[in-house]
N, C-alpha and C positions, 0 to 999 in steps of 0.2 A: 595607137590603133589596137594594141595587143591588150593592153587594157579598156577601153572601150568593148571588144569582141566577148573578152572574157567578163566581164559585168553584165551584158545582153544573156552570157550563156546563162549564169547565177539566176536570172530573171527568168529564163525560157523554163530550166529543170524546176524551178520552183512554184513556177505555175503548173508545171508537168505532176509533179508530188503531191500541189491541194487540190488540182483536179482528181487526181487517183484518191487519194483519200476523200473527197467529196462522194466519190462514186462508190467507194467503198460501202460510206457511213447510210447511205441512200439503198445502200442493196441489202445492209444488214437490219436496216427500217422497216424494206420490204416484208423481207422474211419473217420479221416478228409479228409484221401486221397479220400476216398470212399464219405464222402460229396460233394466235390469237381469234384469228375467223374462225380456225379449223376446229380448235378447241370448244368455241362460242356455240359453233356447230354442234358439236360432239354431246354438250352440254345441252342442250337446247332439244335434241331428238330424244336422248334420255329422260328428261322432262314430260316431254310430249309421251312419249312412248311407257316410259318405265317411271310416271310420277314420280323421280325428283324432287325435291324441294330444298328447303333455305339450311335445314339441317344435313339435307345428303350433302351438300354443296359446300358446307360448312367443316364437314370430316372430310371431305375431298381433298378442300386445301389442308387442313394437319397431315392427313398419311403423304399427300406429298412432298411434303417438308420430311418428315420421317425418310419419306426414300431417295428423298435430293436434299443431302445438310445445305443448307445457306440458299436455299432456291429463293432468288426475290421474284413480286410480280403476279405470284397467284395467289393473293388472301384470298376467303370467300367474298371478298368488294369487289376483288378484280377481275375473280372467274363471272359472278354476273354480270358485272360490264361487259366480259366476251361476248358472253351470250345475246345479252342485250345488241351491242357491236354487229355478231353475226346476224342475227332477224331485223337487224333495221336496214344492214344492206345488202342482206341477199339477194333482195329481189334486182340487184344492179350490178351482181357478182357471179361467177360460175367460177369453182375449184375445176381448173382446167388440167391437161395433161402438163408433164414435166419436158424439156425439151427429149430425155432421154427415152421420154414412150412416143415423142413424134416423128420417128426414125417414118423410114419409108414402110416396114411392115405393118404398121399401125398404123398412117395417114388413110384416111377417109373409113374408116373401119369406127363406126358406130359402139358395137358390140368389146370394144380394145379399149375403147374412152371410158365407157363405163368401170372398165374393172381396172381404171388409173390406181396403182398404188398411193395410198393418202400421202405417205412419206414421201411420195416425190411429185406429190400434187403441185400445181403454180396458181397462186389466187388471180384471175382474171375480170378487168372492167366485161362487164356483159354489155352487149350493144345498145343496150338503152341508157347510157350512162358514159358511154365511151367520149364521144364531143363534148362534151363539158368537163371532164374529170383531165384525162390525159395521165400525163404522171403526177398529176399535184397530190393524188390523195396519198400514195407510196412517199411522200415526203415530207408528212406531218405523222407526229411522236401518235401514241397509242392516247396518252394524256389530253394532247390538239382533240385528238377523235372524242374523246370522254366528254369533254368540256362541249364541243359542237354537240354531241348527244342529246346532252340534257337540257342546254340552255336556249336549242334552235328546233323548230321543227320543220318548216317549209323546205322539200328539198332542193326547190331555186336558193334558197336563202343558205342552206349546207353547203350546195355546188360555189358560191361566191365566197364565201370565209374559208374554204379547203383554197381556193385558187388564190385566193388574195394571200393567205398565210403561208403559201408554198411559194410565192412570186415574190415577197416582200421580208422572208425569213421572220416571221414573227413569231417571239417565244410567247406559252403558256398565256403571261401575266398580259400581254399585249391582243391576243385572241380575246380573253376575256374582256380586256377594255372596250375593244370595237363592238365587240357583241352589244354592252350594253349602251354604249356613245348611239348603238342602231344605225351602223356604218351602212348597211345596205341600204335602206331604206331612206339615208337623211345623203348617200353621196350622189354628187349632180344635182341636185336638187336645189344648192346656191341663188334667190335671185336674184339677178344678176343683169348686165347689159356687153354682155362678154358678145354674142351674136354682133352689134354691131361696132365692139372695139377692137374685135380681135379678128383681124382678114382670116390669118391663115389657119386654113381646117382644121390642121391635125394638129397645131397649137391652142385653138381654143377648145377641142376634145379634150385633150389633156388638162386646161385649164379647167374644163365643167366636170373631170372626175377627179381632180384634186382638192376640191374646196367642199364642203358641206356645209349646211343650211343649220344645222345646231351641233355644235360641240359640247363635249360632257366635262367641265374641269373640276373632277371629282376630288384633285388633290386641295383643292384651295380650302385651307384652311379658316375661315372665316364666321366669327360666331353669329351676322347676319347678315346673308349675303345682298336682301332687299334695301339695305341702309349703307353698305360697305361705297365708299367710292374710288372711283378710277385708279386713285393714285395706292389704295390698299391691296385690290384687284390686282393689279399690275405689278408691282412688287411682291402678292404670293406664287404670281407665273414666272416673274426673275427668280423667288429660290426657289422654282422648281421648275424650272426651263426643260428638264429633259423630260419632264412627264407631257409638259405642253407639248411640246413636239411630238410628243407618242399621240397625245391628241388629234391635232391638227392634222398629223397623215407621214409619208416618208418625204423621203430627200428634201428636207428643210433641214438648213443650217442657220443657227440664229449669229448675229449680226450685235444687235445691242438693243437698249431699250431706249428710250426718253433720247430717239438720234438727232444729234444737233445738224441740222440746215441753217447756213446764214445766206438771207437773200437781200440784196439793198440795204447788211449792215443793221438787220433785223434779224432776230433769230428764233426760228421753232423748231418742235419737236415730236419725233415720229415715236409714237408709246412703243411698240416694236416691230422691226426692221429682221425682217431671214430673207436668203437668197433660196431658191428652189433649182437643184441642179435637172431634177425633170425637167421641166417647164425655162431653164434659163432666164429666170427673173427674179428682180428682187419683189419683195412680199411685206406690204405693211400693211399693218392690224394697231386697229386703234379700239381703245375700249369704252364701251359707254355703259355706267351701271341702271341706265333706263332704258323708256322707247325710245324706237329711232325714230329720228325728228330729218327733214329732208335738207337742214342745212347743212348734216354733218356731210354728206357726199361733197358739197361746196368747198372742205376743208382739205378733205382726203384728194378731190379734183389736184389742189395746191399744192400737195405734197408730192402726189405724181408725176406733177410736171419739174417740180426740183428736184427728184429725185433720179427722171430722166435727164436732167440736164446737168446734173453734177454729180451723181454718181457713178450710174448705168455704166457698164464697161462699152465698146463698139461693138463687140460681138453679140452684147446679153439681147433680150427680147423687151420691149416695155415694161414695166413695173403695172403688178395688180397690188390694190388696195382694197382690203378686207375689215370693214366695221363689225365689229363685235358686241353685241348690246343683249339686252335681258329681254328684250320682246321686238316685235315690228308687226307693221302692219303689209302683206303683201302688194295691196293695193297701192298704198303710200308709197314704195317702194318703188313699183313701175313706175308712177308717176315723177319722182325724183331723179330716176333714172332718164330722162326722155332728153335732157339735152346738155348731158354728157357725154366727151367722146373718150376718155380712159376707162379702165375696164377697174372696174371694182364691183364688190358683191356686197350684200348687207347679209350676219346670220346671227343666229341667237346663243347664247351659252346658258348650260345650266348646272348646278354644285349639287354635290352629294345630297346635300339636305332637302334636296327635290327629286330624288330620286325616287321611281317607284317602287312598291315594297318588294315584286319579284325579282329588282336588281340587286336587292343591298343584300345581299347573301352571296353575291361575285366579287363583290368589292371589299378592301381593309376597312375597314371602320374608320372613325377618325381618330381614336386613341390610337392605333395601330399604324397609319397615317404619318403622323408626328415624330416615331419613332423610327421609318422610311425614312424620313425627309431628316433626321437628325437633330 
């Protein structure tokens, strides 16, 4: 008992420790985003006011390095980022008071706010901004921002990759990949016959924003990927399984490839097999290096049903089946769909080598590629 109690404590304090330091790392986040505005600012009225330019800004960062040795973070790349940074989200910021000027002499005093000391300013969501943002933006790096900067404009389209990136912990290299995968735009969009396979609401919710309608598998290395078949495809997403997964979305755990079912002493095989701890279901994905033809649902049908009846745990949810193919026809698709009652989606993939030219300057190359993947 005395060991049991003290193993529980080991476990409470230590959750106690990475929460504090979570909250830490999250307020020293803050701050620097808030350095950064204020600076972006500072820079930015100078400009406007006292023409600035690329060479004031340029001796800017050297005499500061002169009066802070080893200062990282302000080259002249980085103070225009601020700048930039600041004018692109002011309009959904206000430099508010510090908790220490909202004492009760200062509360509702107009005239007190104004003359906030900058040094104890607090960068605030301004009300037009405030329901969509929350804490997510205070929770991605200055780098997250840079990259959302340059590479998004739409600010629905900013508001969903700040939120998504803050909910999902996605570093740099993974921001960047959805950006170009065009995760906004291509998630839910699956289709799909999930509406009538899947009863429960808030389970087939979840299933219509875990799956997308094109995935980007930029790592596959293939010299053509209009000729490459199944069996090539599939073995470049086995050696490199964790990029696929970065792919396909979070909480996928991959399971195996080419999974053996024996049914009647007959045996087939699932090209790949993840479980989804969101969704509690296992998830197969079969590959076609063509169009989708409406037999294949026929196939994946079969696989669902062995898959529920011989693997499925009692607790899991049904199994969805995901066909992965180089093109389809929407319409083909509804119609394939119509008298099936397992829930599977049909979506498209596309390789680096189809990428459009304003992508391929986010992504390694394929020499650079090669050298990733080992």
């Amino acid at each position: 008992m005395l060991l049991k109690n003290y193993k529980i404590a080991i476990k409470e304090l230590k959750a106690m420790i990475l929460e504090s330091r979570y909250r830490a790392a999250a307020l020293a986040n803050r701050e620097l985003l808030m350095l950064y505005f204020s600076v972006g600012k500072y820079i930015s009225e100078k400009a406007s006011n006292e023409s600035w330019g690329a060479k004031v800004i340029q001796q800017l960062s050297v005499d500061l390095q002169n009066e802070l040795p080893g200062l990282r973070g302000f080259s002249s790349t980085n103070l225009k980022r601020m700048r930039w940074f600041y004018e692109e989200w002011a309009p959904y910021f206000i430099i508010g008071p510090s908790p220490t000027d909202q004492l009760p002499s200062s509360v509702n005093s107009r005239k007190n706010k104004q003359k906030t000391n900058p040094k104890n300013a607090v960068l605030v969501i301004g009300p037009s901004a405030t329901d969509q943002l929350g804490d997510s933006f205070f929770l991605l790096s200055f780098t997250h921002h840079s990259v959302l900067l340059s590479a998004v404009k739409p600010l629905a389209e900013r508001l969903f990759y700040i939120n998504q990136s803050a909910k999902n912990y996605w570093s740099v290299d993974n921001l960047e990949h959805q950006i170009a995968s065009k995760l906004f735009k291509k998630q839910g969009k699956l289709p799909n016959n999930f509406s009538k396979a899947i009863s429960n609401d808030a389970l087939r919710e979840k299933a219509l924003q875990t799956f997308k309608d094109e995935y980007l598998l930029d790592f596959i290395n293939i010299e053509n990927p209009d000729t490459a078949d199944e069996k090539e495809i599939e073995n470049e997403v086995v050696r490199s399984i964790r990029k696929f997964i970065l792919s396909i979305g979070t909480d996928f755990a991959f399971i195996g490839n080419q999974y053996r079912l024996e049914v009647e002493d007959e045996e087939y095989f699932v090209d790949l097999l993840f479980y989804n701890r969101r969704l509690q279901s296992l998830v197969a994905f079969e590959l076609k290096k063509g169009k989708f033809k409406s037999e294949y649902l026929g196939k994946m049908n079969f696989y669902l049903s062995a898959l529920d009846e011989m693997v499925k745990q009692p607790h899991e949810n049904p199994s969805i089946g995901i066909i992965l193919c180089k093109s389809k026809t929407d319409k083909v698709v509804e119609f394939s769909f119509r008298d099936f009652s397992k829930a599977m989606g049909v979506a498209t993939y596309k390789t680096s080598k189809e990428l459009p030219a304003k992508y391929k300057g986010i992504l390694p190359d394929a020499k650079t590629l090669k050298k990733l993947l080992g």
